[in-house]
C-alpha positions as CSV (number, residue, x, y, z in Angstrom):
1,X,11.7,-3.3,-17.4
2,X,10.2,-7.0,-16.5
3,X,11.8,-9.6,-15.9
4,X,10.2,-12.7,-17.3
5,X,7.3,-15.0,-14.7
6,X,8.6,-17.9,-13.1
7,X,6.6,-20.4,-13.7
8,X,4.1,-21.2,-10.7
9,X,1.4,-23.9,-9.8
10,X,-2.4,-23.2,-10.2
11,X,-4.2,-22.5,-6.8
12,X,-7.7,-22.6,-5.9
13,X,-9.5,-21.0,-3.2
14,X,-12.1,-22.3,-1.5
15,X,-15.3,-21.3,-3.3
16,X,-13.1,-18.8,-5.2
17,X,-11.5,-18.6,-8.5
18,X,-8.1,-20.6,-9.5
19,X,-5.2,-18.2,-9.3
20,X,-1.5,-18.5,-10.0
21,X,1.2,-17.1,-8.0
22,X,3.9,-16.0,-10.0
23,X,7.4,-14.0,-9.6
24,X,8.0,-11.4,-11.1
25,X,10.7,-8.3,-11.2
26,X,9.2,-4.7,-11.9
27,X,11.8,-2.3,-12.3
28,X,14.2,-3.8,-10.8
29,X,12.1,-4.7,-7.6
30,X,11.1,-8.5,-6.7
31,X,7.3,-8.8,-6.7
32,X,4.6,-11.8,-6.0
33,X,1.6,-11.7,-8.3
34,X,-1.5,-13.6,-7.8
35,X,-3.2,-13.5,-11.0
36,X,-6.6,-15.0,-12.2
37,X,-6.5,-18.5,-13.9
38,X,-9.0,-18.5,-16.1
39,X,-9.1,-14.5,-17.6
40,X,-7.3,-11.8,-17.2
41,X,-7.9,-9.2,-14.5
42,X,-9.5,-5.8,-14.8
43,X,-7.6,-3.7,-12.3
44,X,-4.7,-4.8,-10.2
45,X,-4.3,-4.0,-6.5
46,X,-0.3,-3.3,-5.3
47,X,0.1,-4.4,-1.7
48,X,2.5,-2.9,0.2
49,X,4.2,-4.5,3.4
50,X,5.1,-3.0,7.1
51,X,8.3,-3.2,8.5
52,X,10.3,-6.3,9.0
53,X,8.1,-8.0,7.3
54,X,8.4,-8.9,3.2
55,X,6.1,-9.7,0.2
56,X,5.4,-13.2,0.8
57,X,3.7,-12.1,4.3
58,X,0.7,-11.0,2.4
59,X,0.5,-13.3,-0.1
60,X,-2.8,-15.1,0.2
61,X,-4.6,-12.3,2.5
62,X,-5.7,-10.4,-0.5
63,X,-6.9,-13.0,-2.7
64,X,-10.8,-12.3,-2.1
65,X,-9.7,-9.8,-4.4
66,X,-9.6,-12.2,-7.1
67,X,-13.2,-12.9,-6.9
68,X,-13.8,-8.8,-8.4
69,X,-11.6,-9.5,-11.3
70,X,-8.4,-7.6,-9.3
71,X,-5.1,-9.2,-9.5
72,X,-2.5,-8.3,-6.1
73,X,0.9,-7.2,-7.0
74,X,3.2,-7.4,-3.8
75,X,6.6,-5.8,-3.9
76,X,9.5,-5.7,-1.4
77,X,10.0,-2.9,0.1
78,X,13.3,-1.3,-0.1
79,X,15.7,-3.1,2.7
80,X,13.1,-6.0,3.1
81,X,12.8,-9.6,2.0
82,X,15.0,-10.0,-1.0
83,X,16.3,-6.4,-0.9
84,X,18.1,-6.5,2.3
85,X,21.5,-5.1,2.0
86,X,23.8,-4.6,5.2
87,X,23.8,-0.8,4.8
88,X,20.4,-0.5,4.8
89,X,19.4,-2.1,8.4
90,X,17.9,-1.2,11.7
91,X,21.6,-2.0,12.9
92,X,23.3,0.2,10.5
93,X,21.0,3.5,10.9
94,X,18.7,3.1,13.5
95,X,15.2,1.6,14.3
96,X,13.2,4.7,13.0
97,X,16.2,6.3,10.2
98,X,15.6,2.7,8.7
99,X,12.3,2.0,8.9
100,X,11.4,6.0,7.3
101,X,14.6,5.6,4.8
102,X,12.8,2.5,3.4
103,X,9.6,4.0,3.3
104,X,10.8,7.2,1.6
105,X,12.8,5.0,-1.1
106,X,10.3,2.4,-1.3
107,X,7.2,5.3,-2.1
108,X,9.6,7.3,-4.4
109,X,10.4,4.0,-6.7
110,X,6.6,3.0,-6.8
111,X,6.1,5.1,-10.0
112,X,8.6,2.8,-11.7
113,X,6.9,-0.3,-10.6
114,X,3.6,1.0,-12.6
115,X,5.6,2.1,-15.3
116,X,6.1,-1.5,-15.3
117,X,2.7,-3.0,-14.6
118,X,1.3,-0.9,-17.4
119,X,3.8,-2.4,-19.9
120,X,2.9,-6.0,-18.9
121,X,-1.3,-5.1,-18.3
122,X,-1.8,-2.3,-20.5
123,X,-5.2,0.0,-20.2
124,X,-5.8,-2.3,-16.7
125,X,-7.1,-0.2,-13.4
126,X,-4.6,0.6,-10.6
127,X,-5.2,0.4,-6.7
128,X,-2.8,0.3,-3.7
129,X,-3.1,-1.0,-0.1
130,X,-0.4,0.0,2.4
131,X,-0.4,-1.7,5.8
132,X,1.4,-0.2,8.6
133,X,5.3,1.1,7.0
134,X,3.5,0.3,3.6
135,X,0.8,3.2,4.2
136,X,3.5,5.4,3.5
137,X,3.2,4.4,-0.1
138,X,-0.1,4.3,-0.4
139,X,-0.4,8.0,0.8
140,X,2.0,8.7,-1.4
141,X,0.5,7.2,-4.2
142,X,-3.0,8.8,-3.4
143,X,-0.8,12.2,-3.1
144,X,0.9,12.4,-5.9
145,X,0.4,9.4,-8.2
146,X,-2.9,10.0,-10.5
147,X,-2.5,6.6,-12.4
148,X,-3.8,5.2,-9.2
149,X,-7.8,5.2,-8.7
150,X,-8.3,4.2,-5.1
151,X,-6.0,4.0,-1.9
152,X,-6.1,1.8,1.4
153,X,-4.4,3.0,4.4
154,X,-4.2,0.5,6.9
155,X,-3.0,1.0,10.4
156,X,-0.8,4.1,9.7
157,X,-1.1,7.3,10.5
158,X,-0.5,10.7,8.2
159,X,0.9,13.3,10.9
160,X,4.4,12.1,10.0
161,X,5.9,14.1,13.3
162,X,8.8,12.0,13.8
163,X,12.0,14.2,15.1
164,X,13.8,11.0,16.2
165,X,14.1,10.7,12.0
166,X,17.8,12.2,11.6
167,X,18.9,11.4,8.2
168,X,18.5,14.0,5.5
169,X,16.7,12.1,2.7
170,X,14.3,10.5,5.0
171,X,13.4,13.9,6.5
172,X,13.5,15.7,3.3
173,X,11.2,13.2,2.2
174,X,8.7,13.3,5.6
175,X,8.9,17.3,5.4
176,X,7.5,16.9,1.7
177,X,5.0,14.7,1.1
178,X,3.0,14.9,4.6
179,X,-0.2,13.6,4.4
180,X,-1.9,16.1,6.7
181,X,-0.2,19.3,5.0
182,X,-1.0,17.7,1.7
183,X,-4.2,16.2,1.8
184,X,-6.1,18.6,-0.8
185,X,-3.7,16.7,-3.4
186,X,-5.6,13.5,-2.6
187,X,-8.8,13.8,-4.9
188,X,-10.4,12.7,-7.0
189,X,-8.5,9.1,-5.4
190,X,-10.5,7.2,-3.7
191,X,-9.0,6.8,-0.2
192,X,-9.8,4.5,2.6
193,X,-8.2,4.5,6.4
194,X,-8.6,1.6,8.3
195,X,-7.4,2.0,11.5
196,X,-7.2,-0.4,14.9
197,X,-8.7,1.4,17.8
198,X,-6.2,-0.4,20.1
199,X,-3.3,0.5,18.1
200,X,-0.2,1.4,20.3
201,X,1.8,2.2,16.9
202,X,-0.5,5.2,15.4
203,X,-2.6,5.9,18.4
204,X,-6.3,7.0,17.2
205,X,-5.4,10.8,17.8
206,X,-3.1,9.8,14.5
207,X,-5.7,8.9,12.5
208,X,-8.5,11.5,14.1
209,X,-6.0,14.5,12.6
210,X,-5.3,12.5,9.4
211,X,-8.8,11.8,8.9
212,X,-9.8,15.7,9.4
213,X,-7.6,16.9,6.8
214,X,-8.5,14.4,4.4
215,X,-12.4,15.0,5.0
216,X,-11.3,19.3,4.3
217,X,-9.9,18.1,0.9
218,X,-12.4,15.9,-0.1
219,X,-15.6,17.9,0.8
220,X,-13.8,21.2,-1.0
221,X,-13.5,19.1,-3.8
222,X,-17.2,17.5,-3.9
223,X,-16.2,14.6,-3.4
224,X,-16.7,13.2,-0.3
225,X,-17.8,9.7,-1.2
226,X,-14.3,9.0,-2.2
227,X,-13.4,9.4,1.3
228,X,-14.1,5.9,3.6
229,X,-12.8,6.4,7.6
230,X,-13.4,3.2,9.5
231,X,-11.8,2.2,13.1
232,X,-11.7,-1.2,14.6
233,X,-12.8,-2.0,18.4
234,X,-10.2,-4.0,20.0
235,X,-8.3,-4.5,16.9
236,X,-4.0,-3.5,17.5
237,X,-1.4,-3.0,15.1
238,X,-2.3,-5.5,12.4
239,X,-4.6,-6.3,9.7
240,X,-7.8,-7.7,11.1
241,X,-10.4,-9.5,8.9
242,X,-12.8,-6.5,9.3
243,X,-10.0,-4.6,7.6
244,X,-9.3,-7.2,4.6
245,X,-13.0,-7.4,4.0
246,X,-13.6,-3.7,3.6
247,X,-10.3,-3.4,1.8
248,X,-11.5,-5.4,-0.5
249,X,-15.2,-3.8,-0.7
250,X,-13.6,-0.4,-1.1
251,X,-11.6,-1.1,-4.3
252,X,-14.3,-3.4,-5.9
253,X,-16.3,-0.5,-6.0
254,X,-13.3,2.4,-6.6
255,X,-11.6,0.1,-9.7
């Protein structure tokens, strides 16, 4: 169920389209939408945040997006922004129980959130970028998740080898849905990793084993043109330019 839009005031890029961003609450989680002005979009892109962080951290990063006819959707994550509750912190469970519990509850509940997207924009195309804690999602949603056409992995890794995660539905849910044991799942989704070569989060050996599994899965299934692996010199743990601008490439063309 939506909740209705508040009411927002129109923005323009420069040398881009007007946009509104609006408020909105899909299934029951808080979401920033930045939609065209002028028409309505063909494909909508849900972006999902990394830890500590919440939806209003990405809002305006995306927007090129706008210029291809693709609206953002950007949700809080579970235990982030507007959905911070006390028994869900880094306090309460632990730096890497939290920021995994999240991520399993957050990637689990993104079904409903399209459930809810394709009430309010029926028949419109589907696409998810997941930065850092949000790439769990967005392998997720390439894994399992067929409504969505084309995934963006940024700066996160797929081995999911984390013992110091403790708590049973976290681990369940890491022991389930590993990218790397999993990845034959993945097409025909069109899947992109972006990945830092400087990163000290998901180190490139991260990425390197993620990236050969998915390349197994898509080259059995003839498909491996749906399969985009790109690292960045220099670049850390964050979303460089280089990585916007071929996010944005990748979906234009995938949705």
């Amino acid at each position: 169920m939506t909740q209705p839009a508040q009411a927002a005031p129109v923005t323009r890029r420069q040398g881009g389209v007007a946009y509104r961003l609006e408020r909105r609450v899909l299934a029951g989680v808080p979401c920033l939408l930045e939609l065209p002005q002028e028409s309505a979009p063909r494909a909508l892109a849900l972006v999902y945040h990394g830890v500590t962080a919440a939806k209003e951290g990405n809002a305006g990063v995306f927007t090129p997006l706008l210029d291809h006819g693709i609206a953002t959707v950007m949700p809080d994550s579970a235990g982030h922004g507007e959905r911070r509750e006390r028994g869900l912190s880094s306090e309460a469970l632990g730096y890497r129980n939290f920021l995994r519990t999240c991520a399993a509850f957050t990637a689990l509940e993104a079904p409903r959130v399209i459930d809810a997207l394709q009430q309010d924009f029926p028949g419109v195309a589907l696409g998810v970028i997941g930065i850092s804690m949000g790439g769990y999602t967005a392998h997720y949603l390439a894994l399992r998740e067929k409504r969505v056409r084309a995934a963006v992995v940024i700066s996160s890794g797929g081995l999911w080898q984390e013992p110091e995660v403790t708590l049973p539905f976290a681990r369940a849910f890491i022991e389930e849905h590993r990218p790397v044991d999993h990845a034959a799942a993945a097409p025909p989704t069109a899947l992109a990793l972006l990945h830092g070569e400087a990163d000290p989060v998901f180190p490139m050996t991260d990425l390197e084993a993620t990236a050969e599994a998915y390349r197994g899965a898509y080259h059995q299934a003839g498909l491996p043109q749906h399969l985009l692996v790109r690292s960045y010199p220099d670049v850390a743990h964050y979303t460089a330019t280089g990585m916007r601008d071929d996010a944005v490439a990748f979906l234009a063309h995938h949705l």
